[in-house]
C-alpha positions in Angstrom: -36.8 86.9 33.7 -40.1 86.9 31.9 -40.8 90.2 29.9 -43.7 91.6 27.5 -42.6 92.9 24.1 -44.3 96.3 24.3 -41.3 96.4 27.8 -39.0 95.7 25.5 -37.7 99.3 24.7 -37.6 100.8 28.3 -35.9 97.5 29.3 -33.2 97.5 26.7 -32.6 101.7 28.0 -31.3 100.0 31.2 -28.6 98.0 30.0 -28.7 94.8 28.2 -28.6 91.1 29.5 -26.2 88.4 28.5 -28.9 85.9 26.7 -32.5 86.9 25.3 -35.2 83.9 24.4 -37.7 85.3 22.0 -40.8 82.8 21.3 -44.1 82.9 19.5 -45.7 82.3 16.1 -46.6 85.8 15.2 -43.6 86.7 12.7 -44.2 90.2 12.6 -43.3 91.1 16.1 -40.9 88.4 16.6 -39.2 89.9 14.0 -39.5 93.5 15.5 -38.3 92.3 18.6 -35.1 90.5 17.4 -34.4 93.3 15.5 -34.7 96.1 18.6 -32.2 93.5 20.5 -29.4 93.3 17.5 -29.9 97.1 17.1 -29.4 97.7 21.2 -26.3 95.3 20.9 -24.4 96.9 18.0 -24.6 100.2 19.6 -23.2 98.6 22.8 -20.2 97.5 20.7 -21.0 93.9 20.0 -19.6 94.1 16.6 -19.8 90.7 15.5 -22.4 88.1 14.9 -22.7 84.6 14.3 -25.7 83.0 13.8 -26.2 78.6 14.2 -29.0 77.1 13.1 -30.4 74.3 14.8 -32.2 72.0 12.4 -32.8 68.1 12.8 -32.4 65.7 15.9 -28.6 65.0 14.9 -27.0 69.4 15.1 -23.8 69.5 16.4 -24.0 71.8 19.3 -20.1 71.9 20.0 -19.9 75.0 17.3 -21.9 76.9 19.3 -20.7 76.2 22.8 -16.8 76.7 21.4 -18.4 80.0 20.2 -19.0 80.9 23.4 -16.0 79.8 25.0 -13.6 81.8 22.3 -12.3 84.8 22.2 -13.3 87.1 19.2 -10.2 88.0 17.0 -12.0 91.5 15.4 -13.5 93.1 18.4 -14.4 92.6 21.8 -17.9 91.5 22.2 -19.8 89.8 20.3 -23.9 88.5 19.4 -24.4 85.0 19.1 -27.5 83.8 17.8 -29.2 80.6 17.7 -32.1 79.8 16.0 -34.8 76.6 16.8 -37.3 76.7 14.1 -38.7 73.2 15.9 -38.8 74.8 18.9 -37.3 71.3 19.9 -33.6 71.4 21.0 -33.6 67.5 22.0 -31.2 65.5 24.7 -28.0 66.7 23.3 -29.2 70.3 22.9 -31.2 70.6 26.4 -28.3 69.7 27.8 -25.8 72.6 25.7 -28.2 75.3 26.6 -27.9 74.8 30.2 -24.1 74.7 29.8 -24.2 77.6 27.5 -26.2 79.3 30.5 -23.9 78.2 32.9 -20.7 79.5 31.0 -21.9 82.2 28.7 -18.9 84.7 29.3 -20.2 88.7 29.9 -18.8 90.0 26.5 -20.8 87.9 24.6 -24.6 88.7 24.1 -27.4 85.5 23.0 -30.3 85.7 20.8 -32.3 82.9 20.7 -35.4 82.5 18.5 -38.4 80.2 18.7 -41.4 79.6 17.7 -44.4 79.1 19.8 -44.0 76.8 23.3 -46.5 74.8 24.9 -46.9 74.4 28.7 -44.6 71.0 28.2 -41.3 73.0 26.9 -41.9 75.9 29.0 -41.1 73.8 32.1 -38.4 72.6 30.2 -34.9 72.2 32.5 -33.4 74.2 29.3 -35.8 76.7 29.0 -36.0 77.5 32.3 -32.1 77.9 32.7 -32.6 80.6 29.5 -35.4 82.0 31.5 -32.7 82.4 34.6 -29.6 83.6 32.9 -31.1 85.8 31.1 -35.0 87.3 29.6 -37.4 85.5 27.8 -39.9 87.0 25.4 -43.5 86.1 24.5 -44.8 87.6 21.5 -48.2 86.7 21.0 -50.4 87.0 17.7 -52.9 90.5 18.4 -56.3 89.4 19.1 -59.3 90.3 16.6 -60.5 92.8 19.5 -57.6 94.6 20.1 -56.7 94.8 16.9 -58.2 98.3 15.8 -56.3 100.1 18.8 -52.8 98.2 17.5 -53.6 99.8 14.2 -53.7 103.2 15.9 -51.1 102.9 17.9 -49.0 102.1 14.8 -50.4 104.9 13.1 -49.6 107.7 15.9 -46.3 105.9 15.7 -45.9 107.6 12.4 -47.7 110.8 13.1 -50.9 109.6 11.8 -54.3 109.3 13.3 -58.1 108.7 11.9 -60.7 111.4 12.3 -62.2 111.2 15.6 -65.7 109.5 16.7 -67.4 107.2 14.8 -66.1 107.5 11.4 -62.4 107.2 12.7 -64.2 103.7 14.6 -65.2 102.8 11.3 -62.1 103.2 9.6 -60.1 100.9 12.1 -62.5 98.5 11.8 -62.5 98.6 8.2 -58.9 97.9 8.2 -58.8 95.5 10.5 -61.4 93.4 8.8 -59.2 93.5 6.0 -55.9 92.2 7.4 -56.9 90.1 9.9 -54.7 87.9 10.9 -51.8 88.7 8.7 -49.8 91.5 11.1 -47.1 91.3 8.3 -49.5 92.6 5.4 -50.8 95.0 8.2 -47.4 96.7 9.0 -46.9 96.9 5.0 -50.2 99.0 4.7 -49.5 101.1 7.3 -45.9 101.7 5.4 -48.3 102.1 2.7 -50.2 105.0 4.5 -47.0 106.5 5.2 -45.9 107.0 1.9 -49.3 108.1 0.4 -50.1 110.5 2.7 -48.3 113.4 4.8 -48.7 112.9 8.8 -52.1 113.9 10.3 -55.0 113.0 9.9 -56.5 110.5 7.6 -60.2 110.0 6.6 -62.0 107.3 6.2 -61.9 106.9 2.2 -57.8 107.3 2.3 -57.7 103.9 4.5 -60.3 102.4 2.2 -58.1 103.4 -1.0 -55.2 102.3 0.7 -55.6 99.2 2.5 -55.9 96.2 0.5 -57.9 93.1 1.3 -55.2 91.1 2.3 -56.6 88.8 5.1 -55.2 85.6 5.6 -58.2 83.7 7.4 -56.6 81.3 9.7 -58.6 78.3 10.0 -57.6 78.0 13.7 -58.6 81.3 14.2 -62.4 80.4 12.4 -62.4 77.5 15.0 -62.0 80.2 18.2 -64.6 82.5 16.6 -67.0 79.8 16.2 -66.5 78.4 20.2 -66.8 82.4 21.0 -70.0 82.3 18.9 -68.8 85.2 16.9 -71.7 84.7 13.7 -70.8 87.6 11.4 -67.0 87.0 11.8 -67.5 82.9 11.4 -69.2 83.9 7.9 -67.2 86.2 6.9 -64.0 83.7 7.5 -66.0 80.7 5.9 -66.1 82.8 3.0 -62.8 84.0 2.9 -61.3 80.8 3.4 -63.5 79.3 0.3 -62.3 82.3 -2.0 -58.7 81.3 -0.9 -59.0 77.9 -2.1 -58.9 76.7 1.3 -59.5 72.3 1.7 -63.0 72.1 2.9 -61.5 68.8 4.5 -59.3 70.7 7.0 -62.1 73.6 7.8 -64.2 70.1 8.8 -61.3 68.4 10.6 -60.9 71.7 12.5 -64.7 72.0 13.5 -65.1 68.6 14.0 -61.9 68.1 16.1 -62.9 71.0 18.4 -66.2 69.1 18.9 -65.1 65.4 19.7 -62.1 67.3 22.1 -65.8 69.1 24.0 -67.0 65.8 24.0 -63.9 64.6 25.6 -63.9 66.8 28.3 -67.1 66.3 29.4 -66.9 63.2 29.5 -64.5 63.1 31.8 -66.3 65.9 33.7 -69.3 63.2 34.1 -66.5 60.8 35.3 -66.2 62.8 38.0 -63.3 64.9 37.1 -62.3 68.8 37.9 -62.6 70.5 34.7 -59.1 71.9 34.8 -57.6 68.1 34.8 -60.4 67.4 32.4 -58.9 70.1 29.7 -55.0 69.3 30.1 -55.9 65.8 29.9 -57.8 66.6 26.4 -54.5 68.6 25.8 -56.9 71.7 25.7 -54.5 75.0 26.5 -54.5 78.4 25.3 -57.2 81.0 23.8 -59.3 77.6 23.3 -58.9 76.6 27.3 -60.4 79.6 28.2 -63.1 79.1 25.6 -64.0 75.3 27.1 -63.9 76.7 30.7 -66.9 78.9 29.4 -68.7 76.3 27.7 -68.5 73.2 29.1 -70.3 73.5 32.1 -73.5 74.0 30.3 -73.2 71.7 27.5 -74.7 68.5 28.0 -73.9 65.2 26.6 -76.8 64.6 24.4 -76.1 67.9 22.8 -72.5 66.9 22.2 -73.7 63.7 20.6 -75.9 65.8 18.0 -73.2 67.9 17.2 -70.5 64.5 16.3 -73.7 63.3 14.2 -73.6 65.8 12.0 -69.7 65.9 12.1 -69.9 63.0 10.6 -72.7 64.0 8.2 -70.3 66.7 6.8 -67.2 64.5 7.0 -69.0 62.3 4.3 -70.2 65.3 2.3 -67.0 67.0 2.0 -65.5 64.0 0.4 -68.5 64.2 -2.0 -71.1 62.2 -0.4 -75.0 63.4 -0.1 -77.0 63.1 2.8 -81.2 64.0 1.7 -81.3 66.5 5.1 -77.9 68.6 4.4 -77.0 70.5 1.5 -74.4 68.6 -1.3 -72.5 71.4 -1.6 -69.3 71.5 0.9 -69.3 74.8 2.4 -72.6 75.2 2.5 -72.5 71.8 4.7 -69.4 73.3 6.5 -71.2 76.2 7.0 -74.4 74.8 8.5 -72.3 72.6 11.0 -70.4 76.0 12.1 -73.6 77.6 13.4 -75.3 74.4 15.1 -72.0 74.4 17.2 -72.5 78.4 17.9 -76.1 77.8 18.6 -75.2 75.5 21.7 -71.9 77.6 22.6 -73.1 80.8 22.1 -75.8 80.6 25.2 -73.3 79.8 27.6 -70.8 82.5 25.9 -69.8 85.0 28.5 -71.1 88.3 27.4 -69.3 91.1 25.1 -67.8 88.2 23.4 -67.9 89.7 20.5 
């Protein structure tokens, strides 16, 4: 059973299932959600907890399924929890979880904890037998749009809220500029607010007081605002990631991967192939799927061919070779390269992508 975090409350009101499968890479709400399910299970009497790591190709998985099978000797029921930070169980453990599934006894509850799942392990036989005995949970990282509306709703959470119309707009955008993507440095200024300030209402200049500029720029997330043709946001990142003392070598590889995988796909578009079988064959999937299925079709090959030119242009100059048409200086190069690729995607850029 397949369930969205913000269900995750009114579900756990109903009664509790035997196993719950919580996946994703954003560790703030993955964290949030773990915690609502061990707080829902102690008050429901499971009173003890073990916890098995899995780590490495070679875990022992017997410990966990004889945890299963035993009886507790201090109380009743008890929370088992298993943890895959690979997100890679293997032979031996594929095979365990379905057992576990088959034989996990009703006074035992499961937590299991992983990080984010491509399309390959979600059609897994093991994670579908998790996904059968029990719930599986998806927490996925907020989105730059939706972001200023999470920050409200955490804010009415704790009996705040910014001044209505347009300075209250400004404010959320204003914060959200300044943790973007970092939901844990988020949730810590909006403690922040908490403390500072009595509930109600909160201006403008009490958020920029507050919040900090704690934005961890993501250089995958620079790569979707650049397909999306997001300018201000790209620069803004660029700059961000610079000041962080991010490698300009892995802001190119990320550009320049993101163009030879568009060149990829359209090639095999021009080989005659549906675009859908096109992307998973380019192992295209997510967020950036969506963003190829909006571009491809009007990018043409010759255009594709500039853009690995100067790829490779900026490859040499960010391992401190000139070229007499580009500028020497690497994130200036990096820079230029981002906005010939949002010149040809941001044409064919559904609209309001910003």
């Amino acid at each position: 059973m397949q369930l969205r975090a913000e269900a995750l409350q009114a579900h756990i009101a109903k009664g509790l299932k035997p196993i719950y499968t919580v996946h994703g890479d954003e560790p703030l709400l993955a964290q949030e959600a773990a915690d609502t399910i061990r707080a829902a299970a102690r008050a429901q009497g499971y009173a003890e907890r073990k916890v098995f790591t899995v780590a490495g190709a070679h875990f022992d998985w017997s410990p966990v399924l004889n945890a299963a099978q035993a009886m507790s000797l201090f109380s009743e029921r008890q929370l088992i929890e298993i943890r895959i930070p690979s997100g890679k169980p293997g032979k031996d453990g594929s095979e365990a979880l379905q057992r576990y599934c088959e034989a996990a006894p009703e006074d035992i509850l499961t937590l299991i904890t992983l990080p984010r799942l491509d399309k390959t392990q979600l059609g897994s036989a093991w994670f579908l037998a998790l996904d059968g005995a029990g719930v599986t949970l998806k927490v996925e990282p907020v989105e730059r749009r939706a972001l200023p509306q999470w920050i409200a709703q955490r804010l009415a959470a704790q009996g705040q809220r910014v001044t209505e119309g347009e300075e209250g707009q400004r404010a959320l955008a204003f914060f959200a500029d300044r943790v973007e993507g970092n939901l844990l440095a988020a949730h810590q200024e909006l403690q922040k607010l908490a403390l500072l300030h009595p509930a109600g209402e909160l201006t403008f200049e009490h958020i920029e007081q507050a919040v900090l500029d704690v934005a961890r720029f993501d250089v995958f997330k620079l790569s979707e605002a650049v397909l999306a043709g997001q300018t201000a946001r790209v620069m803004r990142m660029l700059g961000g990631l610079e000041a962080e003392g991010e490698a300009a070598v892995l802001v190119h590889w990320t550009l320049a991967e993101d163009i030879r995988a568009l060149k990829r796909v359209r090639d095999g578009m021009d080989a005659g192939k549906p675009l859908p079988m096109a992307l998973r064959e380019a192992r295209v999937w997510g967020n950036k799927e969506r963003l190829f299925e909006r571009l491809l079709p009007g990018l043409k090959t010759r255009e594709l061919a500039r853009l690995l030119e100067a790829a490779q242009v900026v490859d040499g100059i960010v391992k401190g070779l000139r070229h007499p048409q580009w500028p020497s200086e690497p994130w200036a190069a990096l820079q230029r390269l981002a906005m010939m690729l949002m010149r040809e995607a941001a044409p064919k850029a559904a609209p309001g992508r910003h």
